[in-house]
C-alpha positions in Angstrom: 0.0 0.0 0.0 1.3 3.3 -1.0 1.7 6.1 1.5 0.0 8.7 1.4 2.6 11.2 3.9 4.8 10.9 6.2 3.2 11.1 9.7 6.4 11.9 11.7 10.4 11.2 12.0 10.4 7.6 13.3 6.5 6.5 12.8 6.1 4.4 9.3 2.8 4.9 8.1 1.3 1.5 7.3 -1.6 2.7 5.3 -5.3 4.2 6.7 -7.7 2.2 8.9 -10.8 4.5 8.7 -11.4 8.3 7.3 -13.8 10.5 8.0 -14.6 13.8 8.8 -13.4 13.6 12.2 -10.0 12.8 10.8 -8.4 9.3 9.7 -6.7 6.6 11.6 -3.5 5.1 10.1 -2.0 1.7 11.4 1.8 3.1 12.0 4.8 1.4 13.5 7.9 2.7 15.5 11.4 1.1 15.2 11.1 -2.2 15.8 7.7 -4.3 15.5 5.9 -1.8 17.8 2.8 -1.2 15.4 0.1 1.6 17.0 -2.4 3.4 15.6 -2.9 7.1 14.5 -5.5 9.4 14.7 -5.1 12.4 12.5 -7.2 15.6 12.9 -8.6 17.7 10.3 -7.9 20.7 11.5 -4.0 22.1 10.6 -1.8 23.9 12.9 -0.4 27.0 10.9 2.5 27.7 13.6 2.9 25.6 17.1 2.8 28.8 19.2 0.4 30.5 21.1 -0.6 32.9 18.1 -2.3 29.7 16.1 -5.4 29.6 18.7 -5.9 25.4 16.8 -2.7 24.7 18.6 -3.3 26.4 21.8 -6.7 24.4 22.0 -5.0 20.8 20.6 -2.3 21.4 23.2 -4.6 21.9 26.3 -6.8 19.4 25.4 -4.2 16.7 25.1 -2.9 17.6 28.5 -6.1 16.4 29.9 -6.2 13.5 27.7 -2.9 12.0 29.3 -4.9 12.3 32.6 -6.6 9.2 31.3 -3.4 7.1 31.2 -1.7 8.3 34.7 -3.7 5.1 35.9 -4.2 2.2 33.5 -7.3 1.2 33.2 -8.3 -2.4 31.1 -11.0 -0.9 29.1 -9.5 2.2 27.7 -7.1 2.4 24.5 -3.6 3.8 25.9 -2.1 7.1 24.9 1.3 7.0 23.6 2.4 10.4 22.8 0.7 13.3 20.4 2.7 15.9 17.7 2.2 17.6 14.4 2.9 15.7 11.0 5.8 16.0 9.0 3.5 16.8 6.0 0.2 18.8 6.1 1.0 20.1 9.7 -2.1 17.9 11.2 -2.6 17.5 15.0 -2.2 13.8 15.6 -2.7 11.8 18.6 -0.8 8.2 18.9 -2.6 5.2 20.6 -2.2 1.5 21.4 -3.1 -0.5 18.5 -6.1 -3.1 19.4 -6.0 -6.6 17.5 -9.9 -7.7 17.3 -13.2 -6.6 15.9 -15.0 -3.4 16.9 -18.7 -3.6 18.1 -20.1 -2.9 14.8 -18.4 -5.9 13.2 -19.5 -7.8 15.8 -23.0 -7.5 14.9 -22.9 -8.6 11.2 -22.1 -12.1 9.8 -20.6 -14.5 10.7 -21.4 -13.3 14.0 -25.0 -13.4 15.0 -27.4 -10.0 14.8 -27.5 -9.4 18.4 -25.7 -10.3 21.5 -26.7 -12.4 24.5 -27.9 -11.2 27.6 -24.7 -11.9 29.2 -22.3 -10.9 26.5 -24.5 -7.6 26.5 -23.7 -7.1 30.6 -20.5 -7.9 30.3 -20.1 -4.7 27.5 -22.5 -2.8 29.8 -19.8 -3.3 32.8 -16.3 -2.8 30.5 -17.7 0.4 28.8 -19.0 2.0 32.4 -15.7 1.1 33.4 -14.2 3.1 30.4 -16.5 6.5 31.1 -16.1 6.2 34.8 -12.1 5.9 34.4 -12.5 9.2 31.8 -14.8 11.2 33.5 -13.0 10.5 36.5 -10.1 12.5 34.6 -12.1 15.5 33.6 -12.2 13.9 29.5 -15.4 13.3 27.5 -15.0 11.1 24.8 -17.9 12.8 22.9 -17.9 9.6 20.1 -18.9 6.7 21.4 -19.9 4.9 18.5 -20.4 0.8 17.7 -16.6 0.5 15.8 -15.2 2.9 18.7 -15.2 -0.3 20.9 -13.0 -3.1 20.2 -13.2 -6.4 21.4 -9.1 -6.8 22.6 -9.0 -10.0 21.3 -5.3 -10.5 23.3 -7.0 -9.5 26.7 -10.7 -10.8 26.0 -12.1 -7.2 27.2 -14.2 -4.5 25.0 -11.9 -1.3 25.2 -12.9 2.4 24.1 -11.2 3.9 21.0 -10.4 7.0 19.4 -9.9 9.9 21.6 -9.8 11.9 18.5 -12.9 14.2 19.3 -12.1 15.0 23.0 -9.2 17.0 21.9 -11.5 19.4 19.3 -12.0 22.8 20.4 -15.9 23.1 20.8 -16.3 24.8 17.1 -14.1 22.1 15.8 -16.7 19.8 17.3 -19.7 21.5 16.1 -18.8 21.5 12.7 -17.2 18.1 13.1 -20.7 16.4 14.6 -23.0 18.8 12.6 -21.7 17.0 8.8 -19.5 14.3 9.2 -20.2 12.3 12.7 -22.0 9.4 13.4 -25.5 10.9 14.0 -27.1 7.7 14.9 -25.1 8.0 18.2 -25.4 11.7 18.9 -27.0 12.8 21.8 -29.7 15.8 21.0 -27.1 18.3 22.9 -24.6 17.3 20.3 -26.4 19.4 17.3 -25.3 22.4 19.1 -22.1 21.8 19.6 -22.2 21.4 23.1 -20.0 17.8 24.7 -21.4 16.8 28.1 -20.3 13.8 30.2 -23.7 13.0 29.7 -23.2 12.8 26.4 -21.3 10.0 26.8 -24.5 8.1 28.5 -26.5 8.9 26.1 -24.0 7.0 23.7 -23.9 3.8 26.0 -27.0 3.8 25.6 -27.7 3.7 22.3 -24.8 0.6 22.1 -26.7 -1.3 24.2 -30.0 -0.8 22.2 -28.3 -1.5 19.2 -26.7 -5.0 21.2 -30.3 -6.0 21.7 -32.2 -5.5 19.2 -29.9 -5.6 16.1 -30.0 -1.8 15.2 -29.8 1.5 16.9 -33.4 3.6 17.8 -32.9 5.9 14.8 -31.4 4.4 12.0 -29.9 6.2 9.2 -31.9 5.5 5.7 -29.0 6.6 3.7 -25.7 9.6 3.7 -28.1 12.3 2.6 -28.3 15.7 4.5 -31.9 15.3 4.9 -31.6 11.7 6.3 -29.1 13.0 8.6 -31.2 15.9 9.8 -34.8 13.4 10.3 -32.1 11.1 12.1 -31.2 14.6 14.2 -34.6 15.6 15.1 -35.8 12.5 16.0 -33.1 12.1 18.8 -34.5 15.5 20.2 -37.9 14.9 19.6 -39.1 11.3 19.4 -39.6 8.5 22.2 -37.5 5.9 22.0 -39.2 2.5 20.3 -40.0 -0.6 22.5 -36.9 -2.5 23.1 -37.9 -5.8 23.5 -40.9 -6.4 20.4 -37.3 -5.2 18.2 -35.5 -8.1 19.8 -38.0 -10.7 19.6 -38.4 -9.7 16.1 -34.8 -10.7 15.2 -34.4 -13.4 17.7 -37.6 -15.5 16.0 -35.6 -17.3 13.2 -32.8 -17.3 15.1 -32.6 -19.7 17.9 -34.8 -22.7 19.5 -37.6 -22.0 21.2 -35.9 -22.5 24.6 -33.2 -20.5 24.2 -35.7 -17.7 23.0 -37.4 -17.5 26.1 -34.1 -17.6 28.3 -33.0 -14.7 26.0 -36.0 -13.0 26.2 -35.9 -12.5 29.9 -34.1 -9.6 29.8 -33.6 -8.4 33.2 -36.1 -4.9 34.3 -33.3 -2.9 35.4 -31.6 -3.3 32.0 -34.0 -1.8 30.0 -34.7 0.7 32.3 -30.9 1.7 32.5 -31.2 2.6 28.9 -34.2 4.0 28.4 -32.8 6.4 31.3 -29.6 6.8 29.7 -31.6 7.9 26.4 -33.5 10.7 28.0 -33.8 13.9 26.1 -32.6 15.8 28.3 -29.0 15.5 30.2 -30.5 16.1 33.6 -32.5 13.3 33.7 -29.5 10.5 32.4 -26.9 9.5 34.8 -24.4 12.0 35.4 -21.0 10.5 34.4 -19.6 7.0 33.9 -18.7 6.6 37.6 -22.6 7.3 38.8 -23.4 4.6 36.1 -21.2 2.2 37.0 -22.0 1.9 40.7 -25.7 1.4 39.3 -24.8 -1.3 36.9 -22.4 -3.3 39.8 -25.5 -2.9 42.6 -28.0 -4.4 39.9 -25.5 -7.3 39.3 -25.4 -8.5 42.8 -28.8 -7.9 42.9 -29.2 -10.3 40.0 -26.5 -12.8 41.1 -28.6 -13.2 44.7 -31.7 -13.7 42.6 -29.6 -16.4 40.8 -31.5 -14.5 37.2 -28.1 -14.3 35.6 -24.5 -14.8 36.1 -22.3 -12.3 37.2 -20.3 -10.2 34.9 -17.4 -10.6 37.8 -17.3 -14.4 36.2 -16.2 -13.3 32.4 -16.1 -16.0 29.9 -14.1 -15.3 27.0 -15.7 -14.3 24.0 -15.7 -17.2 21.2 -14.0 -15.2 18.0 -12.3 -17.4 14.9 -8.8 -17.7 16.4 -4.8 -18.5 14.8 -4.2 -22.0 16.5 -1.0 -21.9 15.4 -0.5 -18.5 17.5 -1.2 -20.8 20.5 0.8 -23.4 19.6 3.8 -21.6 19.4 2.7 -20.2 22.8 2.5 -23.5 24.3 5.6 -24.4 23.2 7.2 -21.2 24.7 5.6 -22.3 27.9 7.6 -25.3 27.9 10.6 -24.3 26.6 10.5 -22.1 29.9 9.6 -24.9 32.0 12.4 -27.3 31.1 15.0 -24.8 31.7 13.7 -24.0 35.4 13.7 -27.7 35.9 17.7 -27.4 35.1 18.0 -24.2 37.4 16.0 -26.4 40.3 17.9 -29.5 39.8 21.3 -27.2 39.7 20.1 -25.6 43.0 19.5 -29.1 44.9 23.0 -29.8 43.6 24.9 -27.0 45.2 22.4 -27.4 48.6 23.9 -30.9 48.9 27.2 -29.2 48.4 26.7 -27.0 51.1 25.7 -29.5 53.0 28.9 -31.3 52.8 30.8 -28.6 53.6 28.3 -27.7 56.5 29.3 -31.2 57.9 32.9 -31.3 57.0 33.0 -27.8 59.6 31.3 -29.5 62.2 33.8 -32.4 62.5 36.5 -30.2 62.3 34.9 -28.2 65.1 34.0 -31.4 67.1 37.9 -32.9 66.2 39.5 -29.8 67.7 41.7 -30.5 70.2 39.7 -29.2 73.5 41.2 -25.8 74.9 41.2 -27.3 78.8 42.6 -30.5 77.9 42.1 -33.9 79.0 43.9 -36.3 81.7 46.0 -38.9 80.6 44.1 -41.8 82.7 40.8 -40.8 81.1 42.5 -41.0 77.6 43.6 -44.3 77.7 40.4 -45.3 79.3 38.0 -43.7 76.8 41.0 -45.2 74.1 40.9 -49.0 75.6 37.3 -48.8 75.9 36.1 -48.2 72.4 39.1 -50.8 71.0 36.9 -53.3 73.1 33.6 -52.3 71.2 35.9 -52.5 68.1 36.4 -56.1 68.8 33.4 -57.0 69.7 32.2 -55.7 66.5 34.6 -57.0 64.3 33.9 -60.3 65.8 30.0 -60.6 65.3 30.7 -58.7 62.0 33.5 -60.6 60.1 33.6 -63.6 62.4 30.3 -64.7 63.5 27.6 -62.4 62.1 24.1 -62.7 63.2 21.4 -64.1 60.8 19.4 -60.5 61.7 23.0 -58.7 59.9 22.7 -61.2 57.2 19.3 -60.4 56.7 19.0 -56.8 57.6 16.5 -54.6 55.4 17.5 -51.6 53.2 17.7 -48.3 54.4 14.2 -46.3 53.9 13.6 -43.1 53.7 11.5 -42.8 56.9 13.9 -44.8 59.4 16.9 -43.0 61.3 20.1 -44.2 62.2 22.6 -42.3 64.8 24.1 -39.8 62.6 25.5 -37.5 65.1 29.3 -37.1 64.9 30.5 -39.5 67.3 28.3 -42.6 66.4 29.2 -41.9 62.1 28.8 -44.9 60.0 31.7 -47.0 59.4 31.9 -48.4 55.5 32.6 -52.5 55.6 32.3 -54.7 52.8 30.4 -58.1 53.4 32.0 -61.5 52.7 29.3 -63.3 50.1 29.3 -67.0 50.7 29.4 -68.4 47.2 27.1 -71.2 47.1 27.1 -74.4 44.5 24.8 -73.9 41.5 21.2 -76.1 42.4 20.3 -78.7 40.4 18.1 -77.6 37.7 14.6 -79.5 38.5 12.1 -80.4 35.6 10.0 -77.2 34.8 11.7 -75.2 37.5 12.9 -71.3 36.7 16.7 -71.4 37.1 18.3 -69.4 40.2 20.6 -66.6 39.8 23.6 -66.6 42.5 22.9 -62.5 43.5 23.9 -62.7 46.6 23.2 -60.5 49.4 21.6 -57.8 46.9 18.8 -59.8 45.9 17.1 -59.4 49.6 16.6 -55.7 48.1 14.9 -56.8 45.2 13.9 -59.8 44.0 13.4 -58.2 40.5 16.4 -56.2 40.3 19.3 -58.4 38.5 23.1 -57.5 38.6 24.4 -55.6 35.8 28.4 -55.9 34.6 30.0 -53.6 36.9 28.5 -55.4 40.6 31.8 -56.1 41.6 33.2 -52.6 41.5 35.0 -51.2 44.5 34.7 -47.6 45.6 35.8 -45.4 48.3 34.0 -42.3 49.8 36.1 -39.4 49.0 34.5 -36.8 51.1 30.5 -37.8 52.6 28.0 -39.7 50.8 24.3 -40.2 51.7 21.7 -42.6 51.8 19.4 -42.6 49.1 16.4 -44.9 49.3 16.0 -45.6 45.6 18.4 -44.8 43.5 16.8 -41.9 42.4 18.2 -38.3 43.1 14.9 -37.2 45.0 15.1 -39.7 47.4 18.0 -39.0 49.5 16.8 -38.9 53.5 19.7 -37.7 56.5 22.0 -40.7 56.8 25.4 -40.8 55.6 28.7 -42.5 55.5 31.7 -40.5 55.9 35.7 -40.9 54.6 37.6 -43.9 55.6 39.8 -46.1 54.4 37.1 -49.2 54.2 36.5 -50.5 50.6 32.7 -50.5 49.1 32.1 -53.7 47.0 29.3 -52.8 45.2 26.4 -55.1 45.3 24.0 -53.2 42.4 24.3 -50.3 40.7 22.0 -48.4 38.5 22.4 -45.3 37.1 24.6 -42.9 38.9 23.8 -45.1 42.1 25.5 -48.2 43.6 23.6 -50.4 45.8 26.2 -51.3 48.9 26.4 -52.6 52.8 27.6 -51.4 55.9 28.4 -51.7 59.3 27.3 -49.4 61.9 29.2 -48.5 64.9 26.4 -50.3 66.9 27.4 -53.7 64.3 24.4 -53.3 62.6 24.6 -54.6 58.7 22.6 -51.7 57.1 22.3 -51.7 53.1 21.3 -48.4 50.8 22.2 -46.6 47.8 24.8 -44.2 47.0 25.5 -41.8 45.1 28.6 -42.0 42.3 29.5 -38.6 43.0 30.2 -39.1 46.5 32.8 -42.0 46.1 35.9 -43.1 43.8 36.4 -45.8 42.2 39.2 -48.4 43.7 41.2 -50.8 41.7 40.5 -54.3 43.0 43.3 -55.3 45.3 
């Protein structure tokens, strides 16, 4: 698409979205892929000082407008900055570009020719939001209009557009409104010139008329000035035509007959909103957006107590014709980001169990320090010859005559606890296995496997190549129950000059035996990293 002009230094103009007399809007983007949208005034600015009284006006009015954005709010388009064109010297105003379909669109095919009750609450509470936010700012929008709210299809709200009007000076409006606005929306104040906030109710309410019934109070027949001007006096002049007989009319071919009725039950206070936000006269409507919404939130509770409808609080998305692809890719994202926190968790319980190590290793060399007071020499040699006793006696029921309860003690589980305090430490042993004669292979019977002590683990879990490996513990290694990095529990073998025959391994995980101080045979699983491997002697 050819451009027309260059809008500004660093804004590409992507080609025009909508013209009119109000001005055009132009899809634009800045450097990089930020793409926003550009509403161009009619008016020119001769010279941007205070002698061009166009500029003066553009200026204060804009300084209000950025009132609006001080405070986000969901439902109204965001202001990004304003200027003068390269070309033409127009006023322009830049704002958020909105990916979705406007009101208006909404309402044609393949869409159906009015809205639900609850999709027409839900616009009733997102656009009350919009005027409150703006009138709470001191801005009148002065054209709300059916394809001046969008349906964000990114966010799944109904957002106001185009500030383009609320930054006219009031003859720039007059003449603006008078020949070239959207009269079908105007509120009878509006002929004159004159922008109120409750102009802006009057507005809502026509949307919601038009959301119910198909089409707007007082339609225009056709662009011709006297069309326009029947159109005019009839918002001045005329009562507003019965809302529901319009709506039945359209709904009749429509849906099933249950569906009808449920749709039909549109709720008193509803209509009654509009019909008081379409009152001739300003004095009668609600005052602003703020007085408007509070009404529309008290008749929702009110509803959601009577259990009549569901609450707009609960917002289903709006079903639209969506890019599946765009979610896929989305979905992938998501677990692309998911995988690599699994690294950063797993690389976290690594150094923990480093720390860990080294938390232990300072405790024994605080507990090994030689104590300041000293000790007697008698006591030594008692404390000495005692625990070479207990050493015997171990090494005796261990090596020479173990018990059948050693031989056939259970593997370490996560919920048991053994001693681990630094003077009862477990004390690596390897276990002599008894090899046996094969048996004699009976008639149908399932041949034996020598495993030896490992099988009492695991019936199921068969020696691989490397069982007779022999390792060493080169700093601390815990007790894992499985052999499986998530299950390591608090009980842990430290240095020594034992040798570990391993039993099993698996993984990064050998399956070995041990002696406890106590002489209790204890069997578990530990971790590679925690030992070296021994040449067999």
């Amino acid at each position: 698409m050819a451009k027309v002009f260059t809008i500004t230094e660093g804004l590409e103009n992507l080609g025009a979205l909508k013209s009119g007399g109000q001005g055009s809007v132009y899809k634009a983007r800045r450097s990089g892929e930020l793409v926003t949208a550009v509403k161009i005034l009619p008016t020119p600015i001769s010279s941007e000082s205070d002698a061009d009284k166009n500029f003066i006006s553009f200026q204060n009015e804009v300084q209000k407008l950025k009132k609006v954005n001080e405070i986000h709010n969901p439902n109204v388009v965001s202001i990004i900055t304003s200027g003068i064109t390269s070309s033409g010297n127009l006023p322009f105003i830049e704002m958020e570009y909105i990916e979705g379909p406007d009101l208006a669109e909404l309402l044609k095919p393949p869409y159906e020719p009015v809205f639900t009750i609850k999709e027409t609450l839900r616009v009733a509470d997102h656009l009350a939001s919009a005027l409150a936010h703006c009138h709470r700012a001191e801005v009148k929008h002065g054209d709300i209009k059916s394809n001046n709210v969008k349906f964000n299809e990114r966010t799944g709200n109904y957002m106001i557009l185009d500030f383009g009007l609320s930054v006219m000076s009031d003859e720039q409006r007059r003449t603006s409104m008078r020949y070239a606005g959207a009269i079908e929306f105007m509120a009878p104040e509006q002929s004159a010139g004159e922008t109120l906030f409750e102009t802006d109710i009057y507005s809502f309410g026509i949307i919601l008329f038009e959301l119910l019934s198909g089409s707007v109070p007082f339609p225009l027949s056709n662009k011709g000035e006297m069309a326009r001007n029947a159109v005019m006096v009839a918002h001045m002049e005329k009562p507003v035509p019965d809302l529901l007989p319009a709506r039945r009319q359209v709904v009749s071919g429509l849906w099933n007959n249950d569906k009808i009725e449920r749709e039909m039950a549109v709720p008193g206070w509803l209509t009654e909103m509009i019909y008081r936000c379409l009152e001739k006269s300003p004095d009668k409507r609600f005052k602003n957006g703020t007085e408007l919404q509070h009404f529309i939130h008290a008749r929702m509770i009110d509803e959601e107590n009577r259990n009549l409808v569901n609450a707009v609080s609960v917002q289903e998305p709006f079903i639209l014709p969506v890019d599946e692809s765009k979610y896929t890719r989305e979905i992938q994202k998501l677990e692309l980001q998911a995988i690599e926190k699994d690294h950063k968790i797993n690389e976290l319980k690594y150094q923990i169990e480093q720390k860990d190590s080294e938390l232990y290793q300072l405790n024994m060399e605080r507990y090994n320090a030689p104590n300041k007071k000293g000790i007697s020499t008698g006591v030594f040699f008692f404390v000495l010859t005692l625990a070479l006793g207990l050493g015997g006696y171990n090494i005796y029921h261990s090596f020479i005559n173990p018990s059948q309860e050693d031989l056939q003690a259970t593997p370490v589980q996560a919920d048991s606890r053994i001693n681990n305090s630094a003077d009862s430490l477990l004390i690596a042993k390897t276990k002599t296995v008894k090899k046996t004669k094969p048996k004699t292979k009976k008639p149908g019977a399932v041949p034996v496997t020598n495993k030896g002590t490992a099988s009492q683990y695991n019936g199921d879990r068969e020696f691989n190549n490397h069982a007779a490996n022999k390792y060493k513990v080169t700093h601390i290694a815990f007790f894992y129950a499985q052999p499986d990095a998530k299950s390591r529990n608090n009980y842990y073998v430290t240095v020594g000059d034992a040798v570990l025959t391993a039993l099993n391994e698996k993984d990064e995980f050998v399956y070995v035996e041990f002696v406890s101080s106590q002489g209790r045979a204890v069997k578990g699983w530990l971790s590679k990293k925690d030992l070296s491997l021994t040449a067999e002697e």
